[in-house]
LOMIKE-908539 format. One record per residue (C-alpha): x, y, z. Coordinates in steps of 0.1 Angstrom, whole numbers, plus 5000, padded with zeros to 4 digits. Example, Ala and Ser with C-alpha at 12.3 -4.5 7.8 and 13.67 -1.06 7.14 Angstrom:
# residues 2
512349555078 513749895071 
***
This chain:
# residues 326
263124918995 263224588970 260624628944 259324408919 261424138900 263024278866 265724328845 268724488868 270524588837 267924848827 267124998866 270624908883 271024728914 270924388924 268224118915 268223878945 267123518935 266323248962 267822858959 264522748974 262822908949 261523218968 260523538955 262523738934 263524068944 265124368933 267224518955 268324938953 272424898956 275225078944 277025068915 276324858884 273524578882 274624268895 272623938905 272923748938 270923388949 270023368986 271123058998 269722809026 272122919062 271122529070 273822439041 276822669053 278322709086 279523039095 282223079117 283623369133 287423389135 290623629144 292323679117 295123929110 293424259094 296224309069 295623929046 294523929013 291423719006 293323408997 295823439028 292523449053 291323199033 294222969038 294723029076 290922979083 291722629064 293922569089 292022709119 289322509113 290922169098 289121999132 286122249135 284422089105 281821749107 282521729073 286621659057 287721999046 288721859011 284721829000 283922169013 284422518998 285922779020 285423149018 286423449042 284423739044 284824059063 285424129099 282624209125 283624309162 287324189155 286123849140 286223769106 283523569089 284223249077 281323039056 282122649047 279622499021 279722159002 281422158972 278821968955 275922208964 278122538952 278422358918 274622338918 274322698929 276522828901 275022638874 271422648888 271622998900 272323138864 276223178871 275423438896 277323768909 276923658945 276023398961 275123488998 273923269026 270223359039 271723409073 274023689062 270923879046 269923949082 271024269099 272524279132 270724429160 272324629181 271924419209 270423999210 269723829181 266923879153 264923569138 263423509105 262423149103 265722919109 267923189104 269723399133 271523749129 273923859157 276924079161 279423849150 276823529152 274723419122 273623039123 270422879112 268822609138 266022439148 264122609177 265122419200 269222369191 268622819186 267922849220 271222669235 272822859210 270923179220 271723119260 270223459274 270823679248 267623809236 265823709204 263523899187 260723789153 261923979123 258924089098 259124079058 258524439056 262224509086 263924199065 263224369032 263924749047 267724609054 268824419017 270224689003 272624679033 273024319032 273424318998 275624658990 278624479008 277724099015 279523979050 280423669025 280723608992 280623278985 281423298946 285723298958 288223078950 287822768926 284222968921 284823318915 282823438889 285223488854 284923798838 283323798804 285023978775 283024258760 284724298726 284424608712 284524578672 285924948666 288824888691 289524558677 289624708640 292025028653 294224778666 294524538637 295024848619 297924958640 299524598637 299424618603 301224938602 303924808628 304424518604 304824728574 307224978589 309524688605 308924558571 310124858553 313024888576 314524528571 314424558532 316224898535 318524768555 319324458533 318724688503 321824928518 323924618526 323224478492 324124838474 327424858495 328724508485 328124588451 330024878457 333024698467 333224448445 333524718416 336424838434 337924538443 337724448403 338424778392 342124698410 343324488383 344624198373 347324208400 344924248430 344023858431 345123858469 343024138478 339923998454 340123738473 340323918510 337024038496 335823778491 336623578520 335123918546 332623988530 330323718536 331523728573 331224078581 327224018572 326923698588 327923868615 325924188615 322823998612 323423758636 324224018663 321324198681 321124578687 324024658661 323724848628 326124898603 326125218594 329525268564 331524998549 335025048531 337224808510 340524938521 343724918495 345624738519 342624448509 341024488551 337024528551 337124848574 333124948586 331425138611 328924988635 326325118655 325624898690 323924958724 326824828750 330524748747 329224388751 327524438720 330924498701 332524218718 329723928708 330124118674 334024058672 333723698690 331423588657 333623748630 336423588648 335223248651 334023268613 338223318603 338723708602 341223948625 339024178638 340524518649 338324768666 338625148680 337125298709 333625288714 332825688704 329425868712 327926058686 324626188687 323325958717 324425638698 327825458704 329725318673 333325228666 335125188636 336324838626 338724638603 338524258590 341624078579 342023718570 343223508601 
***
């Protein structure tokens, strides 16, 4: 049973607010506390129609768009359109003005649901029940003057519903609406709860990312930096009559890096300045395609590039190379 208005957050629930500034209620559902507004069924049509069980709420909502493109007084382009769930093999349909639903939101206090009055209505099992202008069928909910009702009606059977039997069913009405109206261009956004020690935690594992990667590239160009020293000792400690292969080395060199750096996913892993004045190195890559882009770049930059087979060694593939001036 609805008890008195407070705040759903502490008792769970749903807190049902009325546009026409009814009573507000509390309602017993399940899960966590939401709010809903109750709004007039005199400002939303409800129709019934067969749609395909299998759509997703947007598809329903896009063939009922179509269904009723000459069912509506009003042009479809000023009205908002949601699809509800089925009832005897028809699927609710409600239509409302675009203008009021941006009054309902922002009036409403940006509600969970927004419901029409009509829908709060059980079915009975057989006929129609009435609570003021509203009327409650199986598959049928419309809200009418008495006299427009009772064409509507025909002989079907209509009987008065009481606060106490309208109140007793809410927490059915409300646990799974028949229509939601907040769909579409006004579904409700979900608000971000940020929580502070999450937030630090993963700032803190950024950081550590960044430092690693960090760590890792000056290594690298620290290893690069050590081996090229390397080589140019031996490349001077030739002699005075090594100025050809001095200057090999100093032609490859600069490409071999260029080259390295430039390629993704490959490492190099040993470099050699060969006697015979070729850069020879070993390089660590993902993919013979890899290698390839690799040679293209040394290549185009003016060196011979000579490769072996690609060989695998402890899960990773690398192959041993040699530069020579074009």
């Amino acid at each position: 049973m609805p008890t008195s208005p407070t705040d759903p957050e502490a008792l769970g629930g749903t807190l049902l607010r009325f546009a026409d500034g009814g009573a507000e209620l509390l309602v017993p559902t399940p899960g966590p506390a939401r709010t809903a507004l109750a709004v007039p069924g005199t400002a939303v049509a409800i129709h019934w129609l067969e749609l395909a069980g299998d759509l997703t709420p947007a598809q329903a909502a896009a063939a009922a768009r179509l269904m009723l493109a000459d069912a509506s007084a009003a042009p479809l382009a000023d009205m908002h359109l949601a699809a509800g769930r089925a009832e005897n093999g028809l699927t609710a349909v409600a239509l409302a003005p675009l203008a009021l639903m941006q009054t309902w939101v922002d009036e409403g206090g940006d509600p969970d649901l927004i419901v029409p009055e009509s829908l709060l209505l059980l079915p009975p099992e057989e006929g129609l029940v009435r609570r003021g202008l509203d009327h409650r069928g199986r598959a049928a909910a419309f809200s009418a003057e008495p006299e427009l009702a009772a064409l509507v009606a025909g002989d079907a059977p209509v009987a008065e519903l009481d606060e106490a039997a309208f109140e007793a069913g809410l927490p059915t009405a409300l646990a799974e609406p028949v229509v939601n109206l907040r769909q579409g261009a006004f579904a409700r956004r979900r608000v971000l709860i940020i929580d502070r020690g999450r937030i630090r935690r993963v700032a803190l594992l950024v950081a550590t990312l960044l430092l690693v990667s960090l760590v890792l590239q000056l290594a690298t160009i620290m290893r690069y930096s050590f081996d090229a020293d390397r080589m140019e000792r031996e490349a001077a400690a030739l002699g005075p009559g090594a100025g050809p292969r001095r200057a090999n080395f100093d032609l490859l060199a600069p490409i071999l890096f260029q080259a390295v750096q430039a390629t993704p996913n490959l490492q190099l892993t040993r470099l050699e300045y060969r006697p015979d004045g070729g850069l020879g190195a070993t390089v660590q890559v993902d993919s013979p395609a890899t290698l390839a882009a690799f040679r293209a770049r040394t290549e185009a930059a003016g060196a011979a590039t000579e490769s072996g087979a690609l060989q695998t060694v402890g899960g990773q593939q690398s192959a041993e190379i040699v530069l020579r001036p074009a």
